[in-house]
C-alpha positions as a Markdown table, in Angstrom:
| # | Residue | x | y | z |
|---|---|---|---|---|
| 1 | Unk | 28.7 | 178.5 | 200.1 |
| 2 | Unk | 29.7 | 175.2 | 200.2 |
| 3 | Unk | 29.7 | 173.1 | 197.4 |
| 4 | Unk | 30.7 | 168.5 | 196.8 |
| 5 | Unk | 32.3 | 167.2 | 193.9 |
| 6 | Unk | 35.9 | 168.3 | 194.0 |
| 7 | Unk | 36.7 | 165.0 | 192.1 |
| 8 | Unk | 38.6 | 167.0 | 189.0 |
| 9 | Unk | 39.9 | 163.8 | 187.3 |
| 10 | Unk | 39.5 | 162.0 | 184.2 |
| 11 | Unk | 35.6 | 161.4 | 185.1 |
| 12 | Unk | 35.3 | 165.1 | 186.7 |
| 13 | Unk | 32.8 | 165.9 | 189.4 |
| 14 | Unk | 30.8 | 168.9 | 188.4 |
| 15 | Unk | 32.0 | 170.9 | 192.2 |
| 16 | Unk | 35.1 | 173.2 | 190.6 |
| 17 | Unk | 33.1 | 174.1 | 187.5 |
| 18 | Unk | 29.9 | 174.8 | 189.8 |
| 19 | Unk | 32.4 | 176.9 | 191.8 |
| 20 | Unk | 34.7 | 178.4 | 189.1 |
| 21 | Unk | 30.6 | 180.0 | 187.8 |
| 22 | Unk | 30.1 | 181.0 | 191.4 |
| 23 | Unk | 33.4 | 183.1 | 191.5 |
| 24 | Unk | 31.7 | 185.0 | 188.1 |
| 25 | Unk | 28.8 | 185.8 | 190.5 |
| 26 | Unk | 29.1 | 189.8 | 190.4 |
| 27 | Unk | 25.8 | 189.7 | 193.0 |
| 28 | Unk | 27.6 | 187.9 | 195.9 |
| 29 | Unk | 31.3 | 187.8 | 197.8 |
| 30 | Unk | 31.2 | 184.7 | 198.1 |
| 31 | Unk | 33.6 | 182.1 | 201.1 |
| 32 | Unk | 33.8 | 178.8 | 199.0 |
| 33 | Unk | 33.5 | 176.0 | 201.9 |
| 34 | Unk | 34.4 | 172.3 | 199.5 |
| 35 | Unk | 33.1 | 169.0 | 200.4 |
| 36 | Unk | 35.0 | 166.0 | 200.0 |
| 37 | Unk | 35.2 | 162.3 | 200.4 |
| 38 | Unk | 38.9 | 161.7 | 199.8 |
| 39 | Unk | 42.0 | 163.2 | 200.5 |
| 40 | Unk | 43.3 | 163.2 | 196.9 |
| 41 | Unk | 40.6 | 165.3 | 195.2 |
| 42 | Unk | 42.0 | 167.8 | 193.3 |
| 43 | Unk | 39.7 | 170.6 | 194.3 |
| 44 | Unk | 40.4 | 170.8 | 197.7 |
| 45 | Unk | 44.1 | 172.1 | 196.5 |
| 46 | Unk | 42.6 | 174.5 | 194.1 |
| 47 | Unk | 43.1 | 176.9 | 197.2 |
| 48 | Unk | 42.2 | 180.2 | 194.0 |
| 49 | Unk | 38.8 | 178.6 | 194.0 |
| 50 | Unk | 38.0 | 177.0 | 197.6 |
| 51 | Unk | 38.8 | 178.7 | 200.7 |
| 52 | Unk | 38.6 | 175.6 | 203.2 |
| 53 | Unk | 37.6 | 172.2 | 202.8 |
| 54 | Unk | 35.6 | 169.3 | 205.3 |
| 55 | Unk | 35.5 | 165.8 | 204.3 |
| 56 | Unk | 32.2 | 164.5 | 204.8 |
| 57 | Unk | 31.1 | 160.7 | 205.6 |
| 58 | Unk | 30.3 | 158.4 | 202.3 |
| 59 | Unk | 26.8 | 158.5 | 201.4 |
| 60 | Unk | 26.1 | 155.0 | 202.4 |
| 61 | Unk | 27.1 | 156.1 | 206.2 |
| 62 | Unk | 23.9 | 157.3 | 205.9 |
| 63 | Unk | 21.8 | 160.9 | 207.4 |
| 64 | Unk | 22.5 | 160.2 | 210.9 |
| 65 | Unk | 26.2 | 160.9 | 210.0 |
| 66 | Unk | 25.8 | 163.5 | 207.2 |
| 67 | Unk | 23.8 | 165.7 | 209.6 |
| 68 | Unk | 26.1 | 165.4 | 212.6 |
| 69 | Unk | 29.0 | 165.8 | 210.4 |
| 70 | Unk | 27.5 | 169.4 | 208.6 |
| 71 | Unk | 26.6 | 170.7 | 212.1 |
| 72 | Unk | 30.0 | 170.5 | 213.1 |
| 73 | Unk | 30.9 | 172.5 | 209.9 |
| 74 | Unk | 28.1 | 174.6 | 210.4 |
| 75 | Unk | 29.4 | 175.8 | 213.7 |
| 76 | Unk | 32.9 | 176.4 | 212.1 |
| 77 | Unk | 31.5 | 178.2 | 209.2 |
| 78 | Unk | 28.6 | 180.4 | 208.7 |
| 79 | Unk | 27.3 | 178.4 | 205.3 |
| 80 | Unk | 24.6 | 179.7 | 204.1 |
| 81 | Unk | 23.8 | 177.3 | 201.1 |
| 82 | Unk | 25.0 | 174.1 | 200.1 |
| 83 | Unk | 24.9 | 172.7 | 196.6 |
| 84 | Unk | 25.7 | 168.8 | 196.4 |
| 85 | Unk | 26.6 | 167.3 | 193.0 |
| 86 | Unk | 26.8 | 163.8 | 193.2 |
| 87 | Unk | 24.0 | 161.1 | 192.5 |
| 88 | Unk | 24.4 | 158.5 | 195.0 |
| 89 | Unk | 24.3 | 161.8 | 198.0 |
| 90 | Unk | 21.4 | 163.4 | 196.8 |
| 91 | Unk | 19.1 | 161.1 | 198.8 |
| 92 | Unk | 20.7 | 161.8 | 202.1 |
| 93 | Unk | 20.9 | 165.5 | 201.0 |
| 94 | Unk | 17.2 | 165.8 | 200.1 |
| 95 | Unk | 16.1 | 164.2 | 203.4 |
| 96 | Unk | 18.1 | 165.9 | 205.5 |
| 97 | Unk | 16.8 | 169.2 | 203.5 |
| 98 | Unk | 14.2 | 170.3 | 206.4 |
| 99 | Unk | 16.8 | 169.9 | 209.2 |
| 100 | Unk | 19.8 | 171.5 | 207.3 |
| 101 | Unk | 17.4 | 174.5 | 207.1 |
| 102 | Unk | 16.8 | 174.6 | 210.7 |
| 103 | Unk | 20.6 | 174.7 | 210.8 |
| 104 | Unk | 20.4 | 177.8 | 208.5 |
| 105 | Unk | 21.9 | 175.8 | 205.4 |
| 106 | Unk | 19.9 | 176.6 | 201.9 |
| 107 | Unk | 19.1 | 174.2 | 199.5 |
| 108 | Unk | 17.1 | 173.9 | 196.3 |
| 109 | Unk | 17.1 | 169.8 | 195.5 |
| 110 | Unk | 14.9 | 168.1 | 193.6 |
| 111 | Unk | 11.8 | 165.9 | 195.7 |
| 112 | Unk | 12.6 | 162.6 | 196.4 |
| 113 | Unk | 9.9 | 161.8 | 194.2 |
| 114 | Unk | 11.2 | 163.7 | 191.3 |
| 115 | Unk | 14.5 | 161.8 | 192.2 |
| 116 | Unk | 12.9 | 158.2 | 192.0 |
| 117 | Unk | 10.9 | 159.1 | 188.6 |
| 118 | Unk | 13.9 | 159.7 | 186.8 |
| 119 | Unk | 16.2 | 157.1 | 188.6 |
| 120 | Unk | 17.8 | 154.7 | 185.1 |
| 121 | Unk | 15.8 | 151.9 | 186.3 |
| 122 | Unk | 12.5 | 153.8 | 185.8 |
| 123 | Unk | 13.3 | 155.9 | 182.8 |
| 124 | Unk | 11.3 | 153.7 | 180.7 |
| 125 | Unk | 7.9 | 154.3 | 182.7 |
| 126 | Unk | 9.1 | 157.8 | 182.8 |
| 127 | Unk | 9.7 | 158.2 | 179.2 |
| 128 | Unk | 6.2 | 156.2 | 178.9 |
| 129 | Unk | 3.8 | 158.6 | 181.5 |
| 130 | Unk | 5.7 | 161.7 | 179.3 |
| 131 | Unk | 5.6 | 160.9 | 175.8 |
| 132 | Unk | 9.3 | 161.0 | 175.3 |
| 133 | Unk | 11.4 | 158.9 | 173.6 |
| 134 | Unk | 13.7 | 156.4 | 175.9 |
| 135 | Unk | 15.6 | 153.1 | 174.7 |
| 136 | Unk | 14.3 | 150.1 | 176.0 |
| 137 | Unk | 15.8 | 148.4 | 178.7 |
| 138 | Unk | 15.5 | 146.2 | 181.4 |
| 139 | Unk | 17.5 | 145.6 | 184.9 |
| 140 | Unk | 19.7 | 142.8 | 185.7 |
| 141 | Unk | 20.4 | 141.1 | 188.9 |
| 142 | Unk | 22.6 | 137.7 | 187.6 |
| 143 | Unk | 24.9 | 137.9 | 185.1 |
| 144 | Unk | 22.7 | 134.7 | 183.8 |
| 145 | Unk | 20.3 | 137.6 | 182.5 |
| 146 | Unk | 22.2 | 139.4 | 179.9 |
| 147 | Unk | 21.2 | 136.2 | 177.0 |
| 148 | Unk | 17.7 | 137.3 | 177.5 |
| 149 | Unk | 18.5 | 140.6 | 178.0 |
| 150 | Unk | 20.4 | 140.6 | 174.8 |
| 151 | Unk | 17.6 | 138.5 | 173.1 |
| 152 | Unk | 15.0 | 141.3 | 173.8 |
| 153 | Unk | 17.0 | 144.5 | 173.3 |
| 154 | Unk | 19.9 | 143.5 | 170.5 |
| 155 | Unk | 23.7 | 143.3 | 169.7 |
| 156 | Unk | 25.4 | 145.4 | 171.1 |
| 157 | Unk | 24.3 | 146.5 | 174.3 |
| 158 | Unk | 24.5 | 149.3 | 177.0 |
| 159 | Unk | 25.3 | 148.2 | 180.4 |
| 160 | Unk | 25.5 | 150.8 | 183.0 |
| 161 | Unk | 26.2 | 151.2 | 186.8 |
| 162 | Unk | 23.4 | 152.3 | 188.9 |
| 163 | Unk | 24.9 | 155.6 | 189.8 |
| 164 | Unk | 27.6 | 156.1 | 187.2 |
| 165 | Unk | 29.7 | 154.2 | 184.0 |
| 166 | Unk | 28.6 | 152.4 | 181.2 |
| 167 | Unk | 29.9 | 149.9 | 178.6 |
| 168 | Unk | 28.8 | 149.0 | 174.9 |
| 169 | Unk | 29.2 | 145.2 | 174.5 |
| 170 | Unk | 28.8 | 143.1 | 171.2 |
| 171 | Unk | 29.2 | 140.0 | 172.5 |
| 172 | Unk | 27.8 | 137.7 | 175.7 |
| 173 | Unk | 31.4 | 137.0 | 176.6 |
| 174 | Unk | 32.5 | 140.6 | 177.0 |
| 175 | Unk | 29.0 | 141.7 | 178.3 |
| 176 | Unk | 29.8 | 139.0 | 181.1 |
| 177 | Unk | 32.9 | 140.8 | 181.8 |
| 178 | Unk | 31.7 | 144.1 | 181.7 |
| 179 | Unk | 28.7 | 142.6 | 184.4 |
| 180 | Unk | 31.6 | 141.7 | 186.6 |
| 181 | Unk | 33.4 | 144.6 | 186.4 |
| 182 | Unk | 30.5 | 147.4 | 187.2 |
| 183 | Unk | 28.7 | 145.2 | 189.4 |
| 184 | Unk | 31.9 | 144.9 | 191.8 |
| 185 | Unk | 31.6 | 148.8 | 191.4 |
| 186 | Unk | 27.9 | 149.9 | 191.6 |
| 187 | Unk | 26.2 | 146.5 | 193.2 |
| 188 | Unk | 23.2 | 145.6 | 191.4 |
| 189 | Unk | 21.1 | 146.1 | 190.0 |
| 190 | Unk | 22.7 | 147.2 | 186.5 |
| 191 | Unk | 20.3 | 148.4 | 183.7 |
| 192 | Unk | 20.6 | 146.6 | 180.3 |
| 193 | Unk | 20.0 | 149.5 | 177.9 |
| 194 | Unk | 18.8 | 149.3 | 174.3 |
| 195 | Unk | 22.2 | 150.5 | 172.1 |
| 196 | Unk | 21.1 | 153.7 | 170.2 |
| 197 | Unk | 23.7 | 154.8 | 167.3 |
| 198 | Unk | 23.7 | 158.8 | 166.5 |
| 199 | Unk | 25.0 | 161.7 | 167.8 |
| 200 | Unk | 25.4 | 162.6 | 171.2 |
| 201 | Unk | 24.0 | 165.8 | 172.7 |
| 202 | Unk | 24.0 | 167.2 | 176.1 |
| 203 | Unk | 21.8 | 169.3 | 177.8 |
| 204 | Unk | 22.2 | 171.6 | 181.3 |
| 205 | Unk | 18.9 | 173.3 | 182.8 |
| 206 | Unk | 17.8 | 174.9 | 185.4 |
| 207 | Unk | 14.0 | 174.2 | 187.2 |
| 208 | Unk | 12.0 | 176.5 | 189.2 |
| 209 | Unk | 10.0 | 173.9 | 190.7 |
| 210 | Unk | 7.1 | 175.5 | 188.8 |
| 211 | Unk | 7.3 | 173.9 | 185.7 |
| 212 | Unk | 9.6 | 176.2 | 184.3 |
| 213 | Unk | 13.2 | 175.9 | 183.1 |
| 214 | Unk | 14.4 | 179.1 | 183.6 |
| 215 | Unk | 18.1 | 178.3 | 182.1 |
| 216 | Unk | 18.6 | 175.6 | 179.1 |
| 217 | Unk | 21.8 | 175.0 | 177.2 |
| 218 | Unk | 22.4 | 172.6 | 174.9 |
| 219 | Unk | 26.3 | 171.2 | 173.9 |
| 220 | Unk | 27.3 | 168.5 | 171.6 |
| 221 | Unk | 30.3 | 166.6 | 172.7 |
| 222 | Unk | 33.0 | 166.9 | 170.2 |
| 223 | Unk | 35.7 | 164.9 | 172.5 |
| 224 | Unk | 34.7 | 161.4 | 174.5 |
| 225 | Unk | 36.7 | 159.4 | 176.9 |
| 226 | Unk | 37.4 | 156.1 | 177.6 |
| 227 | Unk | 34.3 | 156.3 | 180.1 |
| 228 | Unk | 32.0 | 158.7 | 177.9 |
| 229 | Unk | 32.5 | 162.0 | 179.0 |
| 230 | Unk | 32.6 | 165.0 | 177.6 |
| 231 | Unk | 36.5 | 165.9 | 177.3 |
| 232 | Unk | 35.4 | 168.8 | 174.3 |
| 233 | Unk | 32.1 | 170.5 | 173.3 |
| 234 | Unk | 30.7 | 173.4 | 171.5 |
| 235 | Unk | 27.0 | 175.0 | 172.4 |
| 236 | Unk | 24.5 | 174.5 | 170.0 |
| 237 | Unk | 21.5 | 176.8 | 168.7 |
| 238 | Unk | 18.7 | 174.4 | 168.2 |
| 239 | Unk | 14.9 | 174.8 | 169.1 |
| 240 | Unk | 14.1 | 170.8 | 169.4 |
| 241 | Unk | 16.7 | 170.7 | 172.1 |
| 242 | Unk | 15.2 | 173.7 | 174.0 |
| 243 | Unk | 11.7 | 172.4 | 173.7 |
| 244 | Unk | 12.8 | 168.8 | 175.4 |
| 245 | Unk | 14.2 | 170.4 | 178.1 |
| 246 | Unk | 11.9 | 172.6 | 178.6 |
| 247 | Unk | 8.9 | 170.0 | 178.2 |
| 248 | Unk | 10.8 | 167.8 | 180.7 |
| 249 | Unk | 11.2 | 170.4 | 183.2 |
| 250 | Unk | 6.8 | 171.3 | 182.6 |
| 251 | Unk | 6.2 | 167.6 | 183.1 |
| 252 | Unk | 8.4 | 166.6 | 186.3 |
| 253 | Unk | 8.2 | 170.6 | 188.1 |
| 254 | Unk | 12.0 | 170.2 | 188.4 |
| 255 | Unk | 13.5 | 171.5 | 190.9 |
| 256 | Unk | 17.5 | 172.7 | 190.5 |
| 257 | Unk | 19.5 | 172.0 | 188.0 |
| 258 | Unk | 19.7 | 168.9 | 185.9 |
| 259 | Unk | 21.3 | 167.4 | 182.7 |
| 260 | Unk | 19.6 | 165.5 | 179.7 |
| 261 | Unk | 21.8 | 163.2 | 177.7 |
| 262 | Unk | 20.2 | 162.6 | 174.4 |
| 263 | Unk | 21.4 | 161.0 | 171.3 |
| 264 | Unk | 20.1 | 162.0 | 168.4 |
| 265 | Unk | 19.3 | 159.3 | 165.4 |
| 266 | Unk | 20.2 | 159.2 | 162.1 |
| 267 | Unk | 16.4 | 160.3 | 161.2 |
| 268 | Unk | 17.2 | 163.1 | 163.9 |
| 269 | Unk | 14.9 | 161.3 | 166.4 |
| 270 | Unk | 16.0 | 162.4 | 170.2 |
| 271 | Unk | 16.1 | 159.9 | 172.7 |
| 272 | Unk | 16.6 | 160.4 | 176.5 |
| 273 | Unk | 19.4 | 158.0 | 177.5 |
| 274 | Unk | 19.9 | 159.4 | 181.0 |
| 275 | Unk | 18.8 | 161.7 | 183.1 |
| 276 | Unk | 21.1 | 163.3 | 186.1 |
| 277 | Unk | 19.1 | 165.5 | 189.0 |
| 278 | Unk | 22.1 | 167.7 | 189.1 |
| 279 | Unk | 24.0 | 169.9 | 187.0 |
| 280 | Unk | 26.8 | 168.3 | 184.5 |
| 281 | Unk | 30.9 | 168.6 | 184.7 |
| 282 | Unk | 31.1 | 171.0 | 182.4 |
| 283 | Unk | 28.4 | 173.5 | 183.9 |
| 284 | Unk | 31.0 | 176.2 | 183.6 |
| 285 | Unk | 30.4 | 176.4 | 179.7 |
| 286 | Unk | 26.5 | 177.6 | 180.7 |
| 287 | Unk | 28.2 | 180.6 | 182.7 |
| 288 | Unk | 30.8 | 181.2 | 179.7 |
| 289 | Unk | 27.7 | 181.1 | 177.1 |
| 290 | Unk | 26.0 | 183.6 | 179.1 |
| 291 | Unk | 23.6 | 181.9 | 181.5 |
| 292 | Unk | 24.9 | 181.4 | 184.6 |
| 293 | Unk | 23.4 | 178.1 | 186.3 |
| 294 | Unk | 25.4 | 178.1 | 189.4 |
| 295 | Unk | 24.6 | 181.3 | 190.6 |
| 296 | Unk | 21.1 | 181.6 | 189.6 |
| 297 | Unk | 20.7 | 178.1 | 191.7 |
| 298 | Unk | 22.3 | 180.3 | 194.8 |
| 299 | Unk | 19.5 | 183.0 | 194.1 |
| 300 | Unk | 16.9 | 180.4 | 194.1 |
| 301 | Unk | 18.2 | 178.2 | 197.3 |
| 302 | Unk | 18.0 | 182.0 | 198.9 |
| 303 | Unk | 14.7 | 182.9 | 197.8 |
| 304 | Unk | 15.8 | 185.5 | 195.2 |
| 305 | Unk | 14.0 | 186.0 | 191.9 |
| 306 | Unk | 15.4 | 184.6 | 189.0 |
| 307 | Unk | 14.3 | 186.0 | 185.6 |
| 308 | Unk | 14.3 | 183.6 | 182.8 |
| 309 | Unk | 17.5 | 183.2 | 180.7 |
| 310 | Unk | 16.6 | 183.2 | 176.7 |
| 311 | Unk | 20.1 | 184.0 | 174.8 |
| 312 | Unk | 23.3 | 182.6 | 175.2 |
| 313 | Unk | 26.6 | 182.3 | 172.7 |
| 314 | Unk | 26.4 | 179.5 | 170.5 |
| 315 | Unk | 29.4 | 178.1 | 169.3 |
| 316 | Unk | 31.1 | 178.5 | 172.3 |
| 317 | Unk | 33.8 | 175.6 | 173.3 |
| 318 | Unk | 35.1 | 174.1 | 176.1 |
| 319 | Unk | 38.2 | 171.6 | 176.3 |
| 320 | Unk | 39.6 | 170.0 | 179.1 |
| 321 | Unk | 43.1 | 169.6 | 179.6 |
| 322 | Unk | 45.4 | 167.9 | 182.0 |
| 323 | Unk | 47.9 | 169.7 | 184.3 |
| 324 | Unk | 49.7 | 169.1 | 187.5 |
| 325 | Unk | 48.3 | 170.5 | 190.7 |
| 326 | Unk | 51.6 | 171.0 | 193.0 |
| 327 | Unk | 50.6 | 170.9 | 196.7 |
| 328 | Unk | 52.9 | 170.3 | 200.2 |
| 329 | Unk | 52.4 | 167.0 | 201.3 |
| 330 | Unk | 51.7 | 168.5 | 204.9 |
| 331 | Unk | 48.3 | 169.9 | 203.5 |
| 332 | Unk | 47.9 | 166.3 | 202.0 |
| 333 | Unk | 48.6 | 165.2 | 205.8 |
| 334 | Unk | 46.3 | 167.5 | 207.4 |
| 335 | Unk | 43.5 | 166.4 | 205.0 |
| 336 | Unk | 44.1 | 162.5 | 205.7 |
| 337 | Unk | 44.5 | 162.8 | 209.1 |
| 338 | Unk | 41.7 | 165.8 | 210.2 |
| 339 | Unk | 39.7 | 166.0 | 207.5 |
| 340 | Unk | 39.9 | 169.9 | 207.1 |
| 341 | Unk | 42.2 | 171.8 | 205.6 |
């Protein structure tokens, strides 16, 4: 296997929680190969979990270097499916999907055109072609935008990266900072999104391609950072919850794993505010609920069958804690400098 995201900071990639469920596999013994993109991600020191690690090229070095980069670790380890879990490398991921196979490398991704439908600054149309409910919103280019931007959609406002962070604003001065700040992150465009007050749910699934979501569990986040995520959450029994997912995965044929974050209104209205075409940071609580998404994505990238998953626990928890990963600085070294460990 080998498996991105080894990010296990304050914002957490989903890769160690995709590969602390692929250790609960009983069907597999599973070689855990990590991807990275820097030196300091935690993961890659997490030696329990991952039992070598490659840095890859950024995603914006394009497929060229992706693919000449994973035949090199293709020759140096026999990987047999690969499981990315960032946004902004799906793209070079799902084009590269044909030739990776060639090279003996399983994926199961979602279409580029499944990709694009979903993508924040279509989410309106989407919401629009499905019937679902999706904030308004609009994208901005200028920071000269956000007064008519405001005007339309209303005090305060969501502004969010392309890719990844967001920031409530009440005012057109802090809005203006917060345009600043994620556009010298992300670029541009940023997506002005329609503020929607409630209760915020999140929801992990698994598609068969089919039309079917063979996996669905719902969590309401009890514990938000600074940045929105999920730092505490408890799984929920709740049939609306099931049905969105499930109606979402019927409507786009979804392929792999995906997350819904919803907020639900005071007159218990559910409104997608995102969706991301790959499973969530805390993907482990599926596997400690009783439906295992990681590993029945490694069936499916293999051409197994997968039967539909229907029970889970509800009321089961997650928390995330801090702790200090202690490491030799020679690994760190060997990382920097080579790009394996």
């Amino acid at each position: 296997m080998a498996v991105t995201g080894l990010n296990a900071t304050d914002s957490p990639g989903p890769g160690v929680a995709v590969i602390r469920a692929l250790r609960e596999t009983p069907d597999f013994d599973l070689r855990i190969v990590g991807l990275s993109y820097e030196a300091l991600e935690p993961g890659i020191y997490l030696r329990e979990l991952v039992d070598r690690t490659y840095q890859l090229p950024y995603p914006s070095a394009g497929t060229a270097a992706l693919l000449e980069r994973l035949r090199y670790i293709r020759e140096q380890e026999d990987v047999a499916v690969l499981i990315p879990n960032f946004d902004a490398e799906l793209y070079n991921f799902i084009k590269l999907a044909p030739q990776l196979r060639a090279l003996g490398m399983h994926t199961f991704l979602p279409t580029l055109a499944q990709l694009d439908a979903r993508d924040k600054l279509n989410l309106p149309a989407f919401g629009a072609a499905h019937g679902l409910h999706v904030p308004a919103s609009r994208p901005l280019h200028h920071a000269a935008e956000l007064a008519t931007a405001a005007e339309t959609l209303g005090w305060p406002l969501v502004l969010k990266g392309r890719y990844y962070d967001a920031a409530v604003v009440h005012s057109l001065a802090q809005a203006e900072q917060a345009f600043l700040r994620l556009s010298g992150l992300w670029g541009v465009p940023l997506i002005a999104q329609q503020f929607v007050a409630g209760q915020e749910i999140n929801i992990a699934g698994l598609g068969d391609g089919h039309g079917r979501a063979l996996s669905v569990v719902p969590m309401r986040k009890l514990t938000i950072t600074d940045k929105g995520k999920a730092w505490a959450g408890i799984t929920l029994a709740d049939e609306a919850l099931l049905a969105l997912a499930r109606r979402f995965a019927e409507a786009t044929q979804w392929r792999g794993g995906f997350e819904l974050e919803i907020m639900r209104s005071a007159s218990g209205e559910l409104f997608i505010m995102e969706i991301n075409p790959r499973f969530p940071a805390w993907i482990y609580l599926t596997a400690a609920a009783g439906q295992n998404q990681p590993a029945a994505l490694l069936r499916l990238a293999l051409g197994l069958p997968v039967t539909m998953m229907e029970e889970y626990a509800v009321g089961k928890m997650f928390v995330r804690y801090a702790w200090d990963l202690i490491t030799d600085h020679t690994q760190f070294q060997q990382v920097a400098a080579l790009g394996e460990l």
